[in-house]
N, CA, C and O of each residue as an XYZ file, in Angstrom:
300
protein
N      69.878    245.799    158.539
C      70.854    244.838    158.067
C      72.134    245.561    157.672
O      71.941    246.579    157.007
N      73.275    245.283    157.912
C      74.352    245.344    157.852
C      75.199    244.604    156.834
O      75.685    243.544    157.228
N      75.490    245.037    155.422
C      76.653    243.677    154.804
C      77.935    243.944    155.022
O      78.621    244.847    154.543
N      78.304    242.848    156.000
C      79.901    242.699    156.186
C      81.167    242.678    154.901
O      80.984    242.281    153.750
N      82.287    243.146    155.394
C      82.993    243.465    153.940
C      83.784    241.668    154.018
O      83.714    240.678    154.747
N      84.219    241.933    153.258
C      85.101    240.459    152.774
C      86.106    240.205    153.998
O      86.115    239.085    154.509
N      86.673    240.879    154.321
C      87.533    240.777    155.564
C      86.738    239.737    156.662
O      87.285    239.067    157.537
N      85.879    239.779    156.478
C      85.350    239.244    157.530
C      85.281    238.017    157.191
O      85.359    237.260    158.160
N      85.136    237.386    155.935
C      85.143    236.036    155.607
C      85.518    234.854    156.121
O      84.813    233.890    156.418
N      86.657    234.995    156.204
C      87.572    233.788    156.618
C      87.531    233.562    158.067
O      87.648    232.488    158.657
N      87.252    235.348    158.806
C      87.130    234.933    160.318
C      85.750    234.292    160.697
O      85.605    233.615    161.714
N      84.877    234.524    159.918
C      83.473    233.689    160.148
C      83.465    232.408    160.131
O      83.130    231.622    161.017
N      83.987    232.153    158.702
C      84.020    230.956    158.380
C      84.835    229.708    158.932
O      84.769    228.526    158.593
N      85.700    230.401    159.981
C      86.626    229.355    161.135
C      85.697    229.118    162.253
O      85.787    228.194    163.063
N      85.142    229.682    162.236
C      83.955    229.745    163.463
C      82.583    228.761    162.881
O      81.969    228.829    161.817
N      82.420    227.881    164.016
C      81.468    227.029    164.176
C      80.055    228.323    164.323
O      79.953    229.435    164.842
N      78.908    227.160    163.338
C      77.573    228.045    163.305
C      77.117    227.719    164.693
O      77.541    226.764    165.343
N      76.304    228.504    165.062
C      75.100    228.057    166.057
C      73.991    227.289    166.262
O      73.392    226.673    167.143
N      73.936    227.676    164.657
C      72.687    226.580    164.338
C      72.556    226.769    162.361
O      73.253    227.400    161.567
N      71.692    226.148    162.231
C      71.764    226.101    160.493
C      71.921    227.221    159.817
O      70.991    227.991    160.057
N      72.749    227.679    159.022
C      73.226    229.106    158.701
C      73.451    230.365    159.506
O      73.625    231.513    159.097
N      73.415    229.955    160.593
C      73.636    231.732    161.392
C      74.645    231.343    162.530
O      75.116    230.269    162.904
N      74.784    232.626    162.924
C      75.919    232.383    163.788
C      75.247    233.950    164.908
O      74.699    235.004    164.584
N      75.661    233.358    166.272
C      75.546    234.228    167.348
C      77.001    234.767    167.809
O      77.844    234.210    168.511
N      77.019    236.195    167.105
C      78.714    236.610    167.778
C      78.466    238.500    168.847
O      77.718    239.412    169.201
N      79.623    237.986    168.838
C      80.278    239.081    170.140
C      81.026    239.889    168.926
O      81.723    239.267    168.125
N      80.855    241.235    168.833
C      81.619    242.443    167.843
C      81.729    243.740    168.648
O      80.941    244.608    169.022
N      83.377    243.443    168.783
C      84.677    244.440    169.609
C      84.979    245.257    168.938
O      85.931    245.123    168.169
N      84.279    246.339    169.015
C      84.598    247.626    168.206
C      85.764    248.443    168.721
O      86.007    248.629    169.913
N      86.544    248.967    167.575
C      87.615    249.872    167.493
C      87.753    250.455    168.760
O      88.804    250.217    169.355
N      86.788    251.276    169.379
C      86.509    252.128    170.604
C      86.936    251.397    171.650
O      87.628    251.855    172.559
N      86.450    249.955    171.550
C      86.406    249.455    173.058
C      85.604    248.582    173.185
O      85.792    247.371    173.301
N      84.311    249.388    173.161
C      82.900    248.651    173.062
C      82.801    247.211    172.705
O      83.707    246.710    172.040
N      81.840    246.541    173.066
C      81.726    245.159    172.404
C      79.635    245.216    172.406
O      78.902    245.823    173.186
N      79.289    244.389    171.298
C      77.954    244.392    170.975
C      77.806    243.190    171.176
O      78.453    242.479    170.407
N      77.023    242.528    172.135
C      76.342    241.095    172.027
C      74.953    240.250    171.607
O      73.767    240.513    171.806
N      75.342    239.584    171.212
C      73.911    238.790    170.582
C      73.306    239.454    169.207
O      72.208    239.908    168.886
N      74.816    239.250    168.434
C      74.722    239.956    167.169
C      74.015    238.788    165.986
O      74.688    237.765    166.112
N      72.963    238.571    164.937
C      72.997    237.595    164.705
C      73.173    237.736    162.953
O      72.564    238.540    162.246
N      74.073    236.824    162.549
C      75.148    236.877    161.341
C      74.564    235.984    160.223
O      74.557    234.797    160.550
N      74.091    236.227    159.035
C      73.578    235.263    158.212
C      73.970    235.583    156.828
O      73.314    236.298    156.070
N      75.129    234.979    156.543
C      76.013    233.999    155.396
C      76.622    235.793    155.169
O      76.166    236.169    154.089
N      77.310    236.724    155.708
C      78.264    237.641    156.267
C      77.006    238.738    156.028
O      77.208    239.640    155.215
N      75.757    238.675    156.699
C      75.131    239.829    156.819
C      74.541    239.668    158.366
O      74.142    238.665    158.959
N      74.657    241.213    158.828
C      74.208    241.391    160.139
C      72.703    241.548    159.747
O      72.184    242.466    159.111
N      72.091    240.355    160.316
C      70.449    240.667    160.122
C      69.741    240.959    161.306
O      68.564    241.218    161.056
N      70.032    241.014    162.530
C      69.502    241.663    163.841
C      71.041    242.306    164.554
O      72.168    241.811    164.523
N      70.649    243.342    165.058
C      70.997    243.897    166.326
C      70.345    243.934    167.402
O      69.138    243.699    167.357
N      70.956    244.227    168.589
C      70.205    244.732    169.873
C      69.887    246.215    169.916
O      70.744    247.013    169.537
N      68.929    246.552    170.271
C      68.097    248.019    169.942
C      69.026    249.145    170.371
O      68.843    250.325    170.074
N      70.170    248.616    171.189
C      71.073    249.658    171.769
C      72.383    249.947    170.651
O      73.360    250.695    170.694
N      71.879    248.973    169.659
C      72.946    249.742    168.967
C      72.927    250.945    168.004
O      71.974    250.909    167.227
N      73.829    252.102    167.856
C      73.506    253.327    167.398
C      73.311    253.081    165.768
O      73.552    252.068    165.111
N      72.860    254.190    165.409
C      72.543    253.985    164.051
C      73.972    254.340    162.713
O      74.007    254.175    161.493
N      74.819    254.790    163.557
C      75.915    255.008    162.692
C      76.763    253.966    162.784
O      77.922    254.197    162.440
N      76.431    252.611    163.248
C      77.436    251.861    163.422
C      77.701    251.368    162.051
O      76.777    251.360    161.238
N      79.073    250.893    161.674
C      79.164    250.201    160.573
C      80.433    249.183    160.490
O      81.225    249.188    161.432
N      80.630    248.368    159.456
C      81.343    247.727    159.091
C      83.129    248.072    159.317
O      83.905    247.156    159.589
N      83.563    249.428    159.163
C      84.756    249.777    159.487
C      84.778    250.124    160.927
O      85.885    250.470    161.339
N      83.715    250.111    161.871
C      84.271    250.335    163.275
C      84.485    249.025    164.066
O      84.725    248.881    165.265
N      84.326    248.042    163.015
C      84.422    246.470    163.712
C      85.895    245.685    163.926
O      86.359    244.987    163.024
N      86.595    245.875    165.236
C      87.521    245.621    165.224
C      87.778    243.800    165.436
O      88.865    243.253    165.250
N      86.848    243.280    165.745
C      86.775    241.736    166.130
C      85.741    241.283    166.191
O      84.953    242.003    166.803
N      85.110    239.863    165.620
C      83.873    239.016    165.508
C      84.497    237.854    165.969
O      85.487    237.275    165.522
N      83.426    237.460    167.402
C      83.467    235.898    167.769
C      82.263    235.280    168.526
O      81.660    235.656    169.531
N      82.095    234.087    167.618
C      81.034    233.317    167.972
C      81.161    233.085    169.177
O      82.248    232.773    169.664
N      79.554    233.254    170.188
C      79.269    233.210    171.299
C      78.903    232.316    171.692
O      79.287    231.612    172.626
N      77.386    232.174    170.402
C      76.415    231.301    170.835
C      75.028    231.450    171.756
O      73.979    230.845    171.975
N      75.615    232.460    172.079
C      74.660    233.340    173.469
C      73.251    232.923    173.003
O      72.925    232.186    172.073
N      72.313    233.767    174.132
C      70.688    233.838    174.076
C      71.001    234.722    173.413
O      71.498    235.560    174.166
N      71.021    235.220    171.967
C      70.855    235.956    170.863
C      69.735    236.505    170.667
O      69.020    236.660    171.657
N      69.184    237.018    169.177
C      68.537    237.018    168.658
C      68.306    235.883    167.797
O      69.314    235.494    167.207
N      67.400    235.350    167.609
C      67.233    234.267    166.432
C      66.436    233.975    165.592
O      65.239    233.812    165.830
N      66.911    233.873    164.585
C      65.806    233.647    163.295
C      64.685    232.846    163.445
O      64.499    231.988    164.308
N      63.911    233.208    162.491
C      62.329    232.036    162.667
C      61.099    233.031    162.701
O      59.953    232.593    162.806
């Protein structure tokens, strides 16, 4: 799990959920990179995809946007 910093607030919160509290987004890192089927619950990253490295964090996140994708999903 990942807790997102405050910055991220307002861009979440313009963004339609996916489903009851979570949200499926796309995160465009600084580098280039983009991570999909990230899944976001009330500004915490609670799944990744296994490909993501272990040093990733909160300051290499240059953009979050809801997808919606075949995610990961709670339950």
């Amino acid at each position: 799990m990942l807790v997102l910093s405050n910055r991220w607030a307002e861009v979440l919160t313009a963004q339609p959920e996916t489903g009851m509290g979570y949200q499926i987004v796309s995160i465009r890192l600084k580098d280039g990179r983009r991570i999909d089927n990230v899944t976001v619950v009330g500004g915490v990253i609670s799944r990744l995809p296994d490909t993501v490295p272990d040093w990733f964090s909160d300051e290499d996140i240059e953009d979050i946007v809801v997808k919606h994708g075949t995610g990961v999903y709670l339950g």
